[in-house]
N, CA and C atoms as an extended XYZ file, in Angstrom:
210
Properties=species:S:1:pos:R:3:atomname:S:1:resname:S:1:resid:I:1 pbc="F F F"
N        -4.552      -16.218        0.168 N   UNK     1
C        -4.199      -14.845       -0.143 CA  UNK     1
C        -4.720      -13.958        0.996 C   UNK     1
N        -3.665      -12.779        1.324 N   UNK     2
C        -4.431      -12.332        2.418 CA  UNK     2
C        -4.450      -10.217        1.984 C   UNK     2
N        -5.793      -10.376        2.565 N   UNK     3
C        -6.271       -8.383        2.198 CA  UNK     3
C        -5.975       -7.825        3.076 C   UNK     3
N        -5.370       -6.798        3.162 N   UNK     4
C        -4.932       -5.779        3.861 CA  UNK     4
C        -5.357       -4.126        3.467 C   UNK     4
N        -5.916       -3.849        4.564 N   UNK     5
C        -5.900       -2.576        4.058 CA  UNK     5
C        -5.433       -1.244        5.186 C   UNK     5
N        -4.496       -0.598        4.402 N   UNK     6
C        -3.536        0.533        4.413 CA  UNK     6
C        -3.876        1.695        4.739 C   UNK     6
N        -3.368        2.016        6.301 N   UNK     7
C        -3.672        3.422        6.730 CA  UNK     7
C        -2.742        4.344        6.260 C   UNK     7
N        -2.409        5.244        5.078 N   UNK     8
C        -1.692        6.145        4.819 CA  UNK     8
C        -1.436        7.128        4.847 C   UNK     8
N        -0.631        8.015        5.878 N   UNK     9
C        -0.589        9.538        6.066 CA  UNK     9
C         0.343       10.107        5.074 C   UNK     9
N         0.068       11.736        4.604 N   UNK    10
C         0.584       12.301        3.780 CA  UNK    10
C        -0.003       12.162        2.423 C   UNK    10
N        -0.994       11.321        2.328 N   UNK    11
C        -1.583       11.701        1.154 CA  UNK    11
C        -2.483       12.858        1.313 C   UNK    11
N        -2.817       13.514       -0.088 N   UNK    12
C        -3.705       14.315       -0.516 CA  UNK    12
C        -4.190       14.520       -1.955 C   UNK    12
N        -3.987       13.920       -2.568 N   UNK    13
C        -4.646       14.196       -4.078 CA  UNK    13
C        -4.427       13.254       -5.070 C   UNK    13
N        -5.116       13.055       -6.002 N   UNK    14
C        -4.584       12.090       -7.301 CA  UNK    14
C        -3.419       11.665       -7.128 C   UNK    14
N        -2.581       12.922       -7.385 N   UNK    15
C        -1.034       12.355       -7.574 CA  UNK    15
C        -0.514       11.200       -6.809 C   UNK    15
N        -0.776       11.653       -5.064 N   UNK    16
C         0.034       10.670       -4.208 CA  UNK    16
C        -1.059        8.952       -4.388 C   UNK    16
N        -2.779        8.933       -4.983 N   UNK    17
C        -2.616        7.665       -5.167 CA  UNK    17
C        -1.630        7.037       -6.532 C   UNK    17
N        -1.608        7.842       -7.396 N   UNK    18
C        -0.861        7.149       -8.248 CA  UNK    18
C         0.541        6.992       -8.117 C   UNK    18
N         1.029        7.773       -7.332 N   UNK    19
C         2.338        7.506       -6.255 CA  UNK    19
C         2.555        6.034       -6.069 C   UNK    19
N         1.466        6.271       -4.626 N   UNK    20
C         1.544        5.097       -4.142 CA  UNK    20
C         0.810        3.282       -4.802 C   UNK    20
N         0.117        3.601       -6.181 N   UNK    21
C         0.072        2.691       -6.763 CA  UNK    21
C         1.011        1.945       -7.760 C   UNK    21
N         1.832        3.397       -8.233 N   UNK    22
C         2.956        2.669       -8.668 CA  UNK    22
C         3.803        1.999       -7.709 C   UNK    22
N         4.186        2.632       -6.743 N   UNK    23
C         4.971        2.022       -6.066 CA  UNK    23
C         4.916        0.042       -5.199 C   UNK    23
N         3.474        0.228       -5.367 N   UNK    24
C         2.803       -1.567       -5.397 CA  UNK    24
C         2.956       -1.974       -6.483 C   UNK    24
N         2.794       -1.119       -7.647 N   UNK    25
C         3.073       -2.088       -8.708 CA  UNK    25
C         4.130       -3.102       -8.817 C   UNK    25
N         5.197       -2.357       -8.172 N   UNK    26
C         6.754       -3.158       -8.204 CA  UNK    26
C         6.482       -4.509       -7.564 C   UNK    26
N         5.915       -4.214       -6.900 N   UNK    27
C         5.580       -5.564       -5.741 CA  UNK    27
C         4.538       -7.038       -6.185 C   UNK    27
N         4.579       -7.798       -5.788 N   UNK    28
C         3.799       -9.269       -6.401 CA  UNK    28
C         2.410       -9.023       -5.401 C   UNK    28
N         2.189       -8.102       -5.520 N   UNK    29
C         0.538       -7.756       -4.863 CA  UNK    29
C        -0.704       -7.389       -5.733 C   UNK    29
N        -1.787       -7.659       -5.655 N   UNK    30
C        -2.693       -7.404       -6.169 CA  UNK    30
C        -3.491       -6.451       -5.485 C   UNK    30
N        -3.428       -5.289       -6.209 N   UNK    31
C        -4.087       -3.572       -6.005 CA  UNK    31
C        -5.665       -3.792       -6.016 C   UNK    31
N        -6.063       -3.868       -4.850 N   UNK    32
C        -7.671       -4.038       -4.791 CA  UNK    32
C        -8.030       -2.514       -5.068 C   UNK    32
N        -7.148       -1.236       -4.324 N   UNK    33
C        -8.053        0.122       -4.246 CA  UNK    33
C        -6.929        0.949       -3.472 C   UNK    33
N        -6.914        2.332       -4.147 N   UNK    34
C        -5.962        3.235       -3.434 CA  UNK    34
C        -6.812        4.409       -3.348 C   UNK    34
N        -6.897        4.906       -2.756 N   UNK    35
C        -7.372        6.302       -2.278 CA  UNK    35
C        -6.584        7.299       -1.329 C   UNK    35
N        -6.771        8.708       -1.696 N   UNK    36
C        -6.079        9.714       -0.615 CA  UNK    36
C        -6.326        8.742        0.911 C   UNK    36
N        -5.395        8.319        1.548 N   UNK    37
C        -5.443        8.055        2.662 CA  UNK    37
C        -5.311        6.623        2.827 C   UNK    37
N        -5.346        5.666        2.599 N   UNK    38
C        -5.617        4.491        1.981 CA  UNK    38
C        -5.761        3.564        0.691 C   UNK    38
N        -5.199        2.408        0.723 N   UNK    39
C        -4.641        1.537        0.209 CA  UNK    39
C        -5.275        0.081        0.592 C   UNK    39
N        -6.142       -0.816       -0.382 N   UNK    40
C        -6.419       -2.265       -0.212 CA  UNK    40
C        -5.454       -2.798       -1.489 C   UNK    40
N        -4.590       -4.449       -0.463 N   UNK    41
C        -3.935       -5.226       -1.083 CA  UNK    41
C        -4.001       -6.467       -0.553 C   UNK    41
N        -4.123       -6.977       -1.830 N   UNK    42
C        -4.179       -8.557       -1.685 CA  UNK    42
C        -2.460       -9.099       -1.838 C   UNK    42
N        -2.233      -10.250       -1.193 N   UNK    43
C        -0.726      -10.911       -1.361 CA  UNK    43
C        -0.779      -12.139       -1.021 C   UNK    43
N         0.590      -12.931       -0.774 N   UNK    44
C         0.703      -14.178       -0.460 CA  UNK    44
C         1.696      -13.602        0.295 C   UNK    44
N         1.759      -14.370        1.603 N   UNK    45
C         2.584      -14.034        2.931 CA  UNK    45
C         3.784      -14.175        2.179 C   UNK    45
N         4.063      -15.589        2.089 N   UNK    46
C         5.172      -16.179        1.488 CA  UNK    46
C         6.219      -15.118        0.341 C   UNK    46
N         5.158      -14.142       -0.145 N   UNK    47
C         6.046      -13.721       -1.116 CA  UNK    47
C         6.213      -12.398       -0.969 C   UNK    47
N         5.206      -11.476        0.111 N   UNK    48
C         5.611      -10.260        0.597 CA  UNK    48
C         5.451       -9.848        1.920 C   UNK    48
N         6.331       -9.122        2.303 N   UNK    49
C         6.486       -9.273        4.106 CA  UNK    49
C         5.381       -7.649        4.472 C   UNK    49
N         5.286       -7.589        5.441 N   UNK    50
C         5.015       -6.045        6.105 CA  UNK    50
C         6.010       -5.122        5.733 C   UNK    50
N         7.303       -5.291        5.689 N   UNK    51
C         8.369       -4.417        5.595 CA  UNK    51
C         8.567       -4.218        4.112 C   UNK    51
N         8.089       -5.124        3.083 N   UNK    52
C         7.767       -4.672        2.085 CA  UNK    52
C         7.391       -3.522        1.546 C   UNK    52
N         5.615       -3.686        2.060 N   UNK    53
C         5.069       -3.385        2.051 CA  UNK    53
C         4.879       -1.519        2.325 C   UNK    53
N         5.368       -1.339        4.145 N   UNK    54
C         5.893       -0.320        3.990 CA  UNK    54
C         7.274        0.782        3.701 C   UNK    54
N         8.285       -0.197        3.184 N   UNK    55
C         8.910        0.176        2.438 CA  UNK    55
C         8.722        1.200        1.264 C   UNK    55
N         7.784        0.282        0.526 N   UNK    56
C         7.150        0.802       -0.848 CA  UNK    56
C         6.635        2.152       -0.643 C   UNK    56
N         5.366        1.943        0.502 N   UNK    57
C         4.640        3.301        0.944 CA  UNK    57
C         5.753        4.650        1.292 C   UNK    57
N         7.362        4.511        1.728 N   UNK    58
C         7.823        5.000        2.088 CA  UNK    58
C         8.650        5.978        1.090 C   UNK    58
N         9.000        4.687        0.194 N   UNK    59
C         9.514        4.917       -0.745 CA  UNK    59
C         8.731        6.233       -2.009 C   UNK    59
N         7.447        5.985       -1.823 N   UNK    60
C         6.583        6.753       -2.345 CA  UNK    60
C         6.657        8.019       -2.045 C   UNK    60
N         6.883        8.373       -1.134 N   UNK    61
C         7.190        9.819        0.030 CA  UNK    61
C         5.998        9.632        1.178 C   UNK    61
N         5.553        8.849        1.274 N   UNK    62
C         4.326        8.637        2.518 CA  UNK    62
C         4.466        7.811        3.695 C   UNK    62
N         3.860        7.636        4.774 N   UNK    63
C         3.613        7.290        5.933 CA  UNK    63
C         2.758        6.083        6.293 C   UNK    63
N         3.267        5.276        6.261 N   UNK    64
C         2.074        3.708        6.658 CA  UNK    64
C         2.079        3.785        7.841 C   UNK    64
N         0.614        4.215        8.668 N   UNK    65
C         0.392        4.203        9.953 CA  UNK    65
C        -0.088        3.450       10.459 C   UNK    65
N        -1.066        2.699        9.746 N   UNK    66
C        -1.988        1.644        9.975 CA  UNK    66
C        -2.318        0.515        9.601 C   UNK    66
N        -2.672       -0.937        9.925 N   UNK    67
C        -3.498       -1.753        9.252 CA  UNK    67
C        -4.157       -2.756        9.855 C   UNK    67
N        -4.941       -3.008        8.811 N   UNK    68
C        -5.943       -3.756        9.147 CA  UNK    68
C        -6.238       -5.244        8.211 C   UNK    68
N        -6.718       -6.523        8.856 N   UNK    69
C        -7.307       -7.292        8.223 CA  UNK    69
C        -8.380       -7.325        7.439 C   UNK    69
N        -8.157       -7.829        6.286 N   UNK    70
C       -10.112       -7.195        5.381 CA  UNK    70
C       -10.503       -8.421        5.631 C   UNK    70
């Protein structure tokens, strides 16, 4: 399983983490932590890509700028 964690622009408040946590929900990822600005997720390569990933964030109304290996 691999952790990732999510540089996200355009957040600012409650709302946009629960935004952007629903919007993982859809996804076969496991929600380690969302915060204004950031996002930790666990996955299996095999079953979700990067483009997934920021898809979702996009889809949310936000900006995936960044990431990192945890």
């Amino acid at each position: 399983m691999t952790e990732l964690h999510l540089t996200i622009d355009g957040m600012s408040c409650d709302h946009c983490v629960m935004a952007v946590r629903k919007a993982f929900e859809r996804l076969p990822v496991t929600i380690k932590d969302v915060r204004v600005g950031s996002a930790l997720v666990a996955y299996e390569e095999n079953e979700v890509g990067m483009e997934q990933l920021k898809q979702a964030v996009e889809e949310a109304g936000y900006t995936l700028v960044g990431t990192s290996s945890q």
